[in-house]
DSSP file (Angstrom, degrees, kcal/mol; ACC not computed):
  #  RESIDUE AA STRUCTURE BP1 BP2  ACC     N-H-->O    O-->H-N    N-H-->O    O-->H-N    TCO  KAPPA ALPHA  PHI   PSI    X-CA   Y-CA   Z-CA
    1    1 A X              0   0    0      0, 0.0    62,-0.5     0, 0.0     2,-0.4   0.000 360.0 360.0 360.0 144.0   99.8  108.6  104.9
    2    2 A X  E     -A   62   0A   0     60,-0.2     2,-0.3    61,-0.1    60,-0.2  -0.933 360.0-175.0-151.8 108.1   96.6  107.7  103.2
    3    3 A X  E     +A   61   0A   0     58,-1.8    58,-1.3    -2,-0.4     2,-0.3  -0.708  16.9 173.3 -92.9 154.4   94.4  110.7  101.3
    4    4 A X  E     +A   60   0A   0     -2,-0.3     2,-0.3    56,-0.3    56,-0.2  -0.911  11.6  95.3-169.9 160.8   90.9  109.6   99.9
    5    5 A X  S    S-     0   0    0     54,-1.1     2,-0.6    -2,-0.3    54,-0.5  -0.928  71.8 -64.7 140.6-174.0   88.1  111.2   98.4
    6    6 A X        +     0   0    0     -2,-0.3    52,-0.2    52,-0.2    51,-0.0  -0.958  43.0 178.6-118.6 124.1   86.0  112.3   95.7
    7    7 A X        -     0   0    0     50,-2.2    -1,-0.2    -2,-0.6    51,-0.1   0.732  31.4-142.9 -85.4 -46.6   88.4  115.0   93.9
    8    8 A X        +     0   0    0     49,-2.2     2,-0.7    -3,-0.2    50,-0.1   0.755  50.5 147.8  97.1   7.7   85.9  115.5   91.5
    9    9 A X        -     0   0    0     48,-0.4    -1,-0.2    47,-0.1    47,-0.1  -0.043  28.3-172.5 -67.2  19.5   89.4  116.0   88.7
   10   10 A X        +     0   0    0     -2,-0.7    -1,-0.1     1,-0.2     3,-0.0   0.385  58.8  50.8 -14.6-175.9   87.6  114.4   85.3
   11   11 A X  S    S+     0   0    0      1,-0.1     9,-1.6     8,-0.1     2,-0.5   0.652  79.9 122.9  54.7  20.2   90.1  113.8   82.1
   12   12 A X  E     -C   19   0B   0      7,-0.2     2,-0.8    19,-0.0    44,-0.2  -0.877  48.2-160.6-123.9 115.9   92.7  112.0   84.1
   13   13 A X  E   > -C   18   0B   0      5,-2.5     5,-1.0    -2,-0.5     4,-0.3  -0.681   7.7-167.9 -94.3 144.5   93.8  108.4   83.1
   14   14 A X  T   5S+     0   0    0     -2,-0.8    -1,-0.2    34,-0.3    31,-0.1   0.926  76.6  67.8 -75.6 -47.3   95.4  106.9   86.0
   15   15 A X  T   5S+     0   0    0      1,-0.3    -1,-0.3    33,-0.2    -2,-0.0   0.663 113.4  24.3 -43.2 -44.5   96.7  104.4   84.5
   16   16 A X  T   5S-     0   0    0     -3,-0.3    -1,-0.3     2,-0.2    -2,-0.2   0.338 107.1-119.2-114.0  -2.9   99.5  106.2   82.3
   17   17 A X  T   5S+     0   0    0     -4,-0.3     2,-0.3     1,-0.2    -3,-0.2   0.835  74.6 119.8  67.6  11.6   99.4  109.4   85.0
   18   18 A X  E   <S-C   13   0B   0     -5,-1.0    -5,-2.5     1,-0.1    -2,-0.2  -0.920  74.1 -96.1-141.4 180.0   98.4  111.6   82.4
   19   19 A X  E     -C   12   0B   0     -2,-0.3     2,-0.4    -7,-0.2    -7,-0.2   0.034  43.5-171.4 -71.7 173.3   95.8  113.9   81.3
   20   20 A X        +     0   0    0     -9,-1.6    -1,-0.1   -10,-0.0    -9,-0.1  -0.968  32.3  13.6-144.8 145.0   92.7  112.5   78.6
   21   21 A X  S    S-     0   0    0     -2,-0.4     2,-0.4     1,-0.0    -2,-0.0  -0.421  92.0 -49.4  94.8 176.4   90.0  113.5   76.5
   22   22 A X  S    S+     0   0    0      6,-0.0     2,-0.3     0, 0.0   -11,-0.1  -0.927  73.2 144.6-107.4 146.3   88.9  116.7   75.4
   23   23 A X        -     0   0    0     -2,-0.4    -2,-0.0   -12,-0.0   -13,-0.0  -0.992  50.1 -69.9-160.6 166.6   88.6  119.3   78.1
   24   24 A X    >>  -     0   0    0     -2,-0.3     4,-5.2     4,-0.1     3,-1.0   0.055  35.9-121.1 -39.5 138.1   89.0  122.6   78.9
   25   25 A X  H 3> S+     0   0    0      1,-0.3     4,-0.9     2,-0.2     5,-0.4   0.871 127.0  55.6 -52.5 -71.5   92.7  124.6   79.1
   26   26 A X  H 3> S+     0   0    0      1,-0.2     4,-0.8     2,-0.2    -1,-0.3   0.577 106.6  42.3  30.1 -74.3   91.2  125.1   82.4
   27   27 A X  H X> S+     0   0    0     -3,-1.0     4,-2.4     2,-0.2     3,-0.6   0.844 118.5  50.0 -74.1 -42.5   90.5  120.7   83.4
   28   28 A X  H 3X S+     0   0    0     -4,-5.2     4,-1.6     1,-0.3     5,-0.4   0.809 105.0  49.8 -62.0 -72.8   93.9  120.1   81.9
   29   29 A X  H 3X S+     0   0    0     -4,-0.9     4,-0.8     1,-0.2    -1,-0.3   0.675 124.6  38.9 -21.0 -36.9   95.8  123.1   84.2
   30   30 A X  H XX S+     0   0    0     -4,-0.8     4,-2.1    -3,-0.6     3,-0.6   0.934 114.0  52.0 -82.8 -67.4   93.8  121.1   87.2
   31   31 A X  H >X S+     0   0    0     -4,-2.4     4,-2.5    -3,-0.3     3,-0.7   0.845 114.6  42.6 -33.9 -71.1   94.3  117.6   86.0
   32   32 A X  H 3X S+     0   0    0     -4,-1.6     4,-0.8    -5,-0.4    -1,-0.3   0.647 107.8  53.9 -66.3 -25.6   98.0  118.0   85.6
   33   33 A X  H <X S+     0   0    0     -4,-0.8     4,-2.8    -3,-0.6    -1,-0.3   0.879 107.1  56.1 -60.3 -52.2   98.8  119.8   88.6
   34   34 A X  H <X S+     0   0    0     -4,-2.1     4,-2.5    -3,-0.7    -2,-0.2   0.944 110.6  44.5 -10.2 -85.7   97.1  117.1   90.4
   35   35 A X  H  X S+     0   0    0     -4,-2.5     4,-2.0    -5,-0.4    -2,-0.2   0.810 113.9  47.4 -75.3  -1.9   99.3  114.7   88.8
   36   36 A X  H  X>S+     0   0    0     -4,-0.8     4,-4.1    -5,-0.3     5,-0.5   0.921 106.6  56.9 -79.4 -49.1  102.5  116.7   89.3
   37   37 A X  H  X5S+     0   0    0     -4,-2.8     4,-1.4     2,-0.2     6,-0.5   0.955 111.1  46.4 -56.1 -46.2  101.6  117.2   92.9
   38   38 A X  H  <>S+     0   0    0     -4,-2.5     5,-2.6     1,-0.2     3,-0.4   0.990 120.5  35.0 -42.1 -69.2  101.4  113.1   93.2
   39   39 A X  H ><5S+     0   0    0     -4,-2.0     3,-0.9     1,-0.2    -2,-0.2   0.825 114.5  63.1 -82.7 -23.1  104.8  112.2   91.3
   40   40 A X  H 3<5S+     0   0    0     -4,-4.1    -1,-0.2     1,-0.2    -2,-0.2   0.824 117.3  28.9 -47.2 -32.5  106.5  115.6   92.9
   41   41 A X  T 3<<S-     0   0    0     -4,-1.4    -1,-0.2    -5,-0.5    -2,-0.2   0.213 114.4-116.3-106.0  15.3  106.1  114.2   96.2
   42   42 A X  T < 5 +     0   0    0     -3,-0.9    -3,-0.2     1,-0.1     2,-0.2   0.698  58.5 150.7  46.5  33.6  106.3  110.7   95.4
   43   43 A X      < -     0   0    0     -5,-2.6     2,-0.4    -6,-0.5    20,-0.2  -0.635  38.4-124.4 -77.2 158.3  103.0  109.6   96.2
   44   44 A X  E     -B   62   0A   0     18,-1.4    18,-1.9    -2,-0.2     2,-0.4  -0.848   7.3-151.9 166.9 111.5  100.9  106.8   94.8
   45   45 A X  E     -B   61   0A   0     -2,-0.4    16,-0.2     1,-0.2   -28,-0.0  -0.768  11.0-173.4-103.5 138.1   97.1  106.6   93.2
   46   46 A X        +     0   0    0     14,-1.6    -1,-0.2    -2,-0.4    15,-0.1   0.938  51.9  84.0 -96.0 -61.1   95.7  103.6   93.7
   47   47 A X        +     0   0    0     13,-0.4    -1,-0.1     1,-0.2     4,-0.1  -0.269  35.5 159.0 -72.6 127.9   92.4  103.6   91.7
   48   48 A X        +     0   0    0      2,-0.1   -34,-0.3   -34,-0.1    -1,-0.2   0.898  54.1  65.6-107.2 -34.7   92.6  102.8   88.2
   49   49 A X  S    S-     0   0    0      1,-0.2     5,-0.1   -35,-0.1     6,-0.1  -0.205  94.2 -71.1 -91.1 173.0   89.1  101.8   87.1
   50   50 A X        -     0   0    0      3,-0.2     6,-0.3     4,-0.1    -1,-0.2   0.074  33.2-174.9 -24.1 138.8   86.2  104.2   87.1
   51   51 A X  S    S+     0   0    0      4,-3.1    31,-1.4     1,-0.1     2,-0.2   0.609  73.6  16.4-103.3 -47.8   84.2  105.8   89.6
   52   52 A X  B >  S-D   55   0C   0      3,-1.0     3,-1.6    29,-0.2     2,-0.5  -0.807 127.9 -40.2-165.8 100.9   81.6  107.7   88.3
   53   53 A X  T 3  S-     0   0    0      1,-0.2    -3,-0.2    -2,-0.2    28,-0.0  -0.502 122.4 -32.6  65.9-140.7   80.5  107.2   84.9
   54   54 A X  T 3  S+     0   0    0     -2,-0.5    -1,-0.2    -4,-0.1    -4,-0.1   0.734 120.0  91.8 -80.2 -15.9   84.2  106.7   82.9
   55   55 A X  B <   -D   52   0C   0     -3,-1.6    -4,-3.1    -5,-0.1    -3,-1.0  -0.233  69.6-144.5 -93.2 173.9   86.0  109.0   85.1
   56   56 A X        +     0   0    0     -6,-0.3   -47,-0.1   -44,-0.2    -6,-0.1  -0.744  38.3 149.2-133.0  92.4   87.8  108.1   88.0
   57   57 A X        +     0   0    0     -2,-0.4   -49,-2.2     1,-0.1   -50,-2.2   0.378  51.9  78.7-109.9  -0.7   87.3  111.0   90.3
   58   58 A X        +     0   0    0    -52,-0.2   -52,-0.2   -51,-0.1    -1,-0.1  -0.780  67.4 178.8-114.8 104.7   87.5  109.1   93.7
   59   59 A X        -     0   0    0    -54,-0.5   -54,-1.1    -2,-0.4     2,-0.5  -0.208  37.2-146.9-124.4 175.2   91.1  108.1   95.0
   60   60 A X  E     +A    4   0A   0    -56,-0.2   -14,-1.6   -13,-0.1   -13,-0.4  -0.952  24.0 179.3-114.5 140.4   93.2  106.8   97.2
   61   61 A X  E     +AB   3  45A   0    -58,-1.3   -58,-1.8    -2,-0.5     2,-0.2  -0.968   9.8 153.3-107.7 156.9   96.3  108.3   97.5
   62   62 A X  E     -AB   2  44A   0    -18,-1.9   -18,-1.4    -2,-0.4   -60,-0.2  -0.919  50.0-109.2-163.0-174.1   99.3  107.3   99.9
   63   63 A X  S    S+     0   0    0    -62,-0.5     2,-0.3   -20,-0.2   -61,-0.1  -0.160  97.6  55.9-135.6  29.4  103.0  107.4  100.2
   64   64 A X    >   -     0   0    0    -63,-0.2     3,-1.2   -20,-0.2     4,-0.3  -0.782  68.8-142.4-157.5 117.4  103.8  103.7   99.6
   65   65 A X  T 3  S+     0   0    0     -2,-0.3     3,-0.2     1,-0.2    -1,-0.1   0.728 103.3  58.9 -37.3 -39.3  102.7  101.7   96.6
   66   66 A X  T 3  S+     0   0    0      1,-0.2    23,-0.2    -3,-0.1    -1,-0.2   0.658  77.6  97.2  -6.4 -58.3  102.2   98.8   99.3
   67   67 A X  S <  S+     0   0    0     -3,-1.2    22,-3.6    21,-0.1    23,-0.2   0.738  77.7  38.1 -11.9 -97.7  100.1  100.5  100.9
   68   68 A X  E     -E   88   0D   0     -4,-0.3    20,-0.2    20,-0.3     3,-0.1  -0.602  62.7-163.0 -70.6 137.7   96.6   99.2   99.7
   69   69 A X  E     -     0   0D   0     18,-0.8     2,-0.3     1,-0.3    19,-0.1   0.370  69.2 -24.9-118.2 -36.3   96.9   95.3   99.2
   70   70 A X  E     -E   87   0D   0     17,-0.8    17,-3.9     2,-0.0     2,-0.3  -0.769  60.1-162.5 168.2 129.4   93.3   95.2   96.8
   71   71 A X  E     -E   86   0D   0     -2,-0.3     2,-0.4    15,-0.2    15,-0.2  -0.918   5.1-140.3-129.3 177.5   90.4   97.1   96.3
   72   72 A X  E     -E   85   0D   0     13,-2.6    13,-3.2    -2,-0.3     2,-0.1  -0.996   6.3-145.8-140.3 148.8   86.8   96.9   94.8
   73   73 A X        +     0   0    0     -2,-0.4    11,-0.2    11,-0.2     2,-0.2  -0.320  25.2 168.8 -79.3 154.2   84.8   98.6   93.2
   74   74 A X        -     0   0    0      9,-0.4     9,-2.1    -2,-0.1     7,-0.1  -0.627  29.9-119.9-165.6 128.9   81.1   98.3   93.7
   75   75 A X        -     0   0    0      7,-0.2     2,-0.3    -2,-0.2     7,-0.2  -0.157  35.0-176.9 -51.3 144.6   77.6  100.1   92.8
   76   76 A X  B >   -G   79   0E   0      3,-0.5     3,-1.5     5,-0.3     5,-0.3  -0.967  37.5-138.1-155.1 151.3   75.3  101.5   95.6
   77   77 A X  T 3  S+     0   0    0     -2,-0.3     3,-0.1     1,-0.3     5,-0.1   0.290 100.6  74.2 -72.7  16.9   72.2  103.1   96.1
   78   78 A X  T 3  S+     0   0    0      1,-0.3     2,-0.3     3,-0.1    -1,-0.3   0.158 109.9   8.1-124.0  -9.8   73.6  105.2   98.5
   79   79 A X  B <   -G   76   0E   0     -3,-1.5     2,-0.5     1,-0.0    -3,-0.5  -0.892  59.6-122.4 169.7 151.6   75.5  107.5   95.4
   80   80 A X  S    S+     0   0    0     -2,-0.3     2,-0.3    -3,-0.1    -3,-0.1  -0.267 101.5  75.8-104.9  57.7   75.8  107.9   92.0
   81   81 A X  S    S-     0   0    0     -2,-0.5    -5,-0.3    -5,-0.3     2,-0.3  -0.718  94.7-110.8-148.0 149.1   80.0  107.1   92.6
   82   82 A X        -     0   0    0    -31,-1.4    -7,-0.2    -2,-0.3     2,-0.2  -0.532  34.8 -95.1 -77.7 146.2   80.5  103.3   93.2
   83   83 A X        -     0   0    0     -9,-2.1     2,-0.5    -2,-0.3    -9,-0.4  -0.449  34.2-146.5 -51.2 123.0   81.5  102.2   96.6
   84   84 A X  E     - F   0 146D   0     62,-2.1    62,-1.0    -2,-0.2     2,-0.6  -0.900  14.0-174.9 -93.3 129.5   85.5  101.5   97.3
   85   85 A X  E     -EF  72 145D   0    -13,-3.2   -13,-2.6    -2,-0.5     2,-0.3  -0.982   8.2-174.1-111.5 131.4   86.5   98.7   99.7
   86   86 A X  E     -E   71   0D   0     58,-0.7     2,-0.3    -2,-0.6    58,-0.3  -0.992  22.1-155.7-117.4 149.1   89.8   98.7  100.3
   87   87 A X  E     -E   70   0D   0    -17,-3.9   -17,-0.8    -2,-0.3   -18,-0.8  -0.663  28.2-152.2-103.9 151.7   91.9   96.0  102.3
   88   88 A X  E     -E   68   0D   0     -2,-0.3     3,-0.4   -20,-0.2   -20,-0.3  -0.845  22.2-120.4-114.6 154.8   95.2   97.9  103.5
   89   89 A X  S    S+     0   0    0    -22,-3.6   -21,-0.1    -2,-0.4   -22,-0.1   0.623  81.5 115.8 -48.7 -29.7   99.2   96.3  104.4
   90   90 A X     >  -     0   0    0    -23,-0.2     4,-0.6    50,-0.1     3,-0.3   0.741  56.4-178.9  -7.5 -71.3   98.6   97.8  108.0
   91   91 A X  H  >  -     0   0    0     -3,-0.4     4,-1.0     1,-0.2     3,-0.4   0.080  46.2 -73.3  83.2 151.6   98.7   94.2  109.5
   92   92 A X  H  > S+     0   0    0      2,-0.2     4,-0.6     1,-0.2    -1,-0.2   0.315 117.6  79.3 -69.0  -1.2   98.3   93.0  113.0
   93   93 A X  H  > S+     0   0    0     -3,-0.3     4,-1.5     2,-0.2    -1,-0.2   0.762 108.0  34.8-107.7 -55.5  102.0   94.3  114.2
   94   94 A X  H >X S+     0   0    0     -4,-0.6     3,-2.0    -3,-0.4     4,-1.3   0.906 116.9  54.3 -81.9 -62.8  100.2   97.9  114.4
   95   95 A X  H 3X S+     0   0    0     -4,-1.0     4,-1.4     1,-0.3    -2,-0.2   0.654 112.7  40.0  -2.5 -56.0   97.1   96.5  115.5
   96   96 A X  H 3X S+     0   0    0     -4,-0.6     4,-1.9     2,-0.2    -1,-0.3   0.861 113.3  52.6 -87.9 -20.4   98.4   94.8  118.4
   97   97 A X  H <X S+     0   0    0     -3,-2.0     4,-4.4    -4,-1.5     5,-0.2   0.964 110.2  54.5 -50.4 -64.2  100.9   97.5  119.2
   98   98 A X  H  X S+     0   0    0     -4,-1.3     4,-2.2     1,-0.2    -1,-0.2   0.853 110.4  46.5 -31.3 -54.6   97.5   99.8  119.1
   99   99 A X  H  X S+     0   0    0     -4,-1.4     4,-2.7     1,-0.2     3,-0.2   0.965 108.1  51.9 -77.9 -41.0   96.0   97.5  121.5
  100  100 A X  H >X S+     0   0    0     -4,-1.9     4,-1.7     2,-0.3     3,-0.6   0.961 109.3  48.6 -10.4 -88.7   98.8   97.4  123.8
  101  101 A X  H 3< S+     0   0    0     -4,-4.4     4,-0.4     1,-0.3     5,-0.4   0.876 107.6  69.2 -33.4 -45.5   99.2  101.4  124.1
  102  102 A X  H >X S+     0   0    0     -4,-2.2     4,-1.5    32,-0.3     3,-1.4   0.903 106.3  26.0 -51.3 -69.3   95.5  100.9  124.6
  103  103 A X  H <X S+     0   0    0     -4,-2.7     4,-3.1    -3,-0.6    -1,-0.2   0.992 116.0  66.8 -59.6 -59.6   95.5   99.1  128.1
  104  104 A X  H 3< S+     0   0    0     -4,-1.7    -1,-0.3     1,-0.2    -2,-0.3   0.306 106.2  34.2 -43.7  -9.7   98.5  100.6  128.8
  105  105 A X  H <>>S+     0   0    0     -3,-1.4     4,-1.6    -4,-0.4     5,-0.5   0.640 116.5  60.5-131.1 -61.0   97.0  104.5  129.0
  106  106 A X  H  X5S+     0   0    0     -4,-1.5     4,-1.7     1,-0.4    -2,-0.2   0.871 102.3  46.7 -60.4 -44.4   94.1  103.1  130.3
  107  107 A X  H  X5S+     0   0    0     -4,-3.1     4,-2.0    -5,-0.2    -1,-0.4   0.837 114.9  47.5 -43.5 -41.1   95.9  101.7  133.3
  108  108 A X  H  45S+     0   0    0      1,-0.2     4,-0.5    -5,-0.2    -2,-0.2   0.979 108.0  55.1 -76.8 -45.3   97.7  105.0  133.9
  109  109 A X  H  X5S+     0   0    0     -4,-1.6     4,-1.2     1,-0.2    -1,-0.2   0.777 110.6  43.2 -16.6 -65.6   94.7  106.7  133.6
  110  110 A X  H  X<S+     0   0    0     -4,-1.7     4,-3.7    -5,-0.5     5,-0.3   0.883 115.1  51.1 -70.0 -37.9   92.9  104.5  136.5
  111  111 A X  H  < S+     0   0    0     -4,-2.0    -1,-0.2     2,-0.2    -2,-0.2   0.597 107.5  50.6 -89.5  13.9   96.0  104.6  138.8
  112  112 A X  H  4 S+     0   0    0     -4,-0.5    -1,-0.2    -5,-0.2    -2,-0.2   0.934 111.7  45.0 -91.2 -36.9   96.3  108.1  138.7
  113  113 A X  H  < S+     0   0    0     -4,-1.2    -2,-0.2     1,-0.2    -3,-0.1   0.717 118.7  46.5 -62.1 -28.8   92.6  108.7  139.5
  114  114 A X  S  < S+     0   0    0     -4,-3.7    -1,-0.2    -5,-0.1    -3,-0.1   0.442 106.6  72.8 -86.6   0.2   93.0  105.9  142.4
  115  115 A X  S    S-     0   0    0     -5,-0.3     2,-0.1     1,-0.2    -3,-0.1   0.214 104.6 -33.0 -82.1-152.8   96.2  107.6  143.5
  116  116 A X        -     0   0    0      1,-0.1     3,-0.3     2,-0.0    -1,-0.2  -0.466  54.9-120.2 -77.6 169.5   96.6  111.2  145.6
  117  117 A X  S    S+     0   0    0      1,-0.2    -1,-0.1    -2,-0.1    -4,-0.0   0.186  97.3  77.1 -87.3 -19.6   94.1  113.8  144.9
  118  118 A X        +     0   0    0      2,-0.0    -1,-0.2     3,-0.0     3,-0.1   0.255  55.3 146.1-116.3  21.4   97.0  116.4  143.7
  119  119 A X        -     0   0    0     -3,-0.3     2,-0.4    -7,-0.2    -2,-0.1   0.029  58.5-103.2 -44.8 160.6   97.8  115.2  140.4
  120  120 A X    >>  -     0   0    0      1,-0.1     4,-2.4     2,-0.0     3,-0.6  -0.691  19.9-136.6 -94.2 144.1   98.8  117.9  138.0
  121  121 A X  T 34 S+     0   0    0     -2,-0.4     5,-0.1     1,-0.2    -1,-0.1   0.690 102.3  53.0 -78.9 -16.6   96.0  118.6  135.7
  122  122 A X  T 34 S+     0   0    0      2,-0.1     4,-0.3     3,-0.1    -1,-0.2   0.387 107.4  57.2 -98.8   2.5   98.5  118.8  132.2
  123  123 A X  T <> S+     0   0    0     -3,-0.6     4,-2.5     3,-0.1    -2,-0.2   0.879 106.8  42.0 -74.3 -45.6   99.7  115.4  133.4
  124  124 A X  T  < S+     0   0    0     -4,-2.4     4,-0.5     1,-0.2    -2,-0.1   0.454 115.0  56.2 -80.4  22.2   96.0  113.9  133.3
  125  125 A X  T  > S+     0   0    0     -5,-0.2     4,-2.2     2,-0.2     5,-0.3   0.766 101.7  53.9 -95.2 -56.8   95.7  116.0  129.8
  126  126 A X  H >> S+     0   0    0     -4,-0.3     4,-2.1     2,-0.2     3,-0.9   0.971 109.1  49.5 -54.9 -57.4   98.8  114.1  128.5
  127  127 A X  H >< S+     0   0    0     -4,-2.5     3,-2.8     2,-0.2     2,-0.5   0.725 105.2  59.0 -54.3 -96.9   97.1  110.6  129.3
  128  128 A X  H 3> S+     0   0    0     -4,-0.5     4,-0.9     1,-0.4    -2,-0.2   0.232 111.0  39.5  26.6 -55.5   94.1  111.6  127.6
  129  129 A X  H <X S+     0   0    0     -4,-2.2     4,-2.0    -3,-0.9    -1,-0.4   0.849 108.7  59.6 -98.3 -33.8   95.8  112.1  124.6
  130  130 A X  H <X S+     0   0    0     -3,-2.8     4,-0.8    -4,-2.1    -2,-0.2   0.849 106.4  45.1 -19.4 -68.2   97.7  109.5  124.9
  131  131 A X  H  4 S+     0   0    0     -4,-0.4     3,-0.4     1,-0.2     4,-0.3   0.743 112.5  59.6 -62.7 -41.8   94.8  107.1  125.0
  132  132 A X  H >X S+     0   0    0     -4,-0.9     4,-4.9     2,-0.2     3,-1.5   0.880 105.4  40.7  -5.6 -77.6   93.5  109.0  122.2
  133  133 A X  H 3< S+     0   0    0     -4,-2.0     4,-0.4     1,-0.3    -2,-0.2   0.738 110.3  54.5 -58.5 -31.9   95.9  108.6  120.0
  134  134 A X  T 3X S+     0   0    0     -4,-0.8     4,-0.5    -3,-0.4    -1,-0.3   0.428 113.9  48.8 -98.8  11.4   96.6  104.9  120.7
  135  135 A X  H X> S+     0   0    0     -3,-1.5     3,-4.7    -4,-0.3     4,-1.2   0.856 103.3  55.0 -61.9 -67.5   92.6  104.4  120.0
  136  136 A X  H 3X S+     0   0    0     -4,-4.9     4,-1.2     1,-0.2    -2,-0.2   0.594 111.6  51.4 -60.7   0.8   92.5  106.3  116.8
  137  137 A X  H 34 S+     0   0    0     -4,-0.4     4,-0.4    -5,-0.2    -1,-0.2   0.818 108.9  48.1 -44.6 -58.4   95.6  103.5  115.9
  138  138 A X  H << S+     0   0    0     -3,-4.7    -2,-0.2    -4,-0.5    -3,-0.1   0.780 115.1  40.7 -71.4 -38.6   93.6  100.9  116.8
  139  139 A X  H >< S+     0   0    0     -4,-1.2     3,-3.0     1,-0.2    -2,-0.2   0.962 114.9  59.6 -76.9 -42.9   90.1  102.3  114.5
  140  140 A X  T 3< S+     0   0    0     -4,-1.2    -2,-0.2     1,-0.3    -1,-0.2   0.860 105.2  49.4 -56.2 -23.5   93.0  103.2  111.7
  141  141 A X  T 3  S+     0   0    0     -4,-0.4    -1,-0.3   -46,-0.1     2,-0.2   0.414  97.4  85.1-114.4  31.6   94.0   99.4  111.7
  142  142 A X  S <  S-     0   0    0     -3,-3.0     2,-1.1   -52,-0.0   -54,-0.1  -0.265  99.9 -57.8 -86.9-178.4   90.8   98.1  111.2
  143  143 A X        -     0   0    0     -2,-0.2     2,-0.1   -56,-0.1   -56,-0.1  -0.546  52.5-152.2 -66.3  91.0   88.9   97.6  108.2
  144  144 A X        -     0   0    0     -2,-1.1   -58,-0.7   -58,-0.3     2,-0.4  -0.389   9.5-164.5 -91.8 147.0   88.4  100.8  106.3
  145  145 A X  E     -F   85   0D   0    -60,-0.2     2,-0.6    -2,-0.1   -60,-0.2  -0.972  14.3-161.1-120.6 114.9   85.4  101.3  104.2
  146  146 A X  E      F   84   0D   0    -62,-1.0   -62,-2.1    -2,-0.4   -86,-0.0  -0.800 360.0 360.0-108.6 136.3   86.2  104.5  101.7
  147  147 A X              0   0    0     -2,-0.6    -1,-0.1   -64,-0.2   -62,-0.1   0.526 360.0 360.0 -87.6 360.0   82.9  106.5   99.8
């Protein structure tokens, strides 16, 4: 599982998981709920440094420390939040799996349309998604670029 985004949460150092600064009862009640929801569910914030200004209001979250292998930070003209790249653990094992499913769908797919004429229409629904899925595998274990 992999969450990202600009949460927009100020007053929170990442680093120690707890709240910082002076802020409103208000930021803290947010801030800390935020980090309870993380360590209640055991999940894992990747980004320690800064985002925007001092804060760090754009994260990664997942559900394995592993997960993310290294990111960087990086200015762009494109937003006044720095650019994340992050390289992920994924690996070539799903990748090639991905691509696998990939032919495979795409083969059933052709020999159903080159077969009889009286295929069931929630069978060629079921490929469809099929093929679907085992794309959006294949973009997931590529090189993800995060805003």
């Amino acid at each position: 599982m992999l969450i990202t985004g600009d949460f927009n949460i100020h007053h929170i150092n990442w680093q120690y998981g707890s709240t910082s600064g002076t802020c409103t009862r208000d930021e803290k009640l947010q801030a800390e709920s935020l980090i309870n929801l993380i360590e209640d569910n055991y999940l894992w914030q990747h980004i320690t440094e800064p985002t925007r200004g001092n804060n760090t209001l754009d994260l990664i979250i997942s559900h394995d420390p592993l997960l993310i292998h290294s990111y960087e930070t990086e200015d762009t003209v494109m937003s006044d939040h720095k650019l994340i790249l992050a390289r992920t653990t994924l690996g070539n094992s799903f990748k090639s799996n991905a691509i696998r499913e990939m032919r495979k769908y795409s083969n059933e797919l052709s020999e159903q349309s080159r077969g009889e004429h009286g295929h069931h229409l929630d069978a060629e629904m079921q490929a469809h998604m099929r093929l679907f899925r085992a794309q959006r595998n294949f973009y997931i274990s590529g090189f993800s670029l995060f805003l």
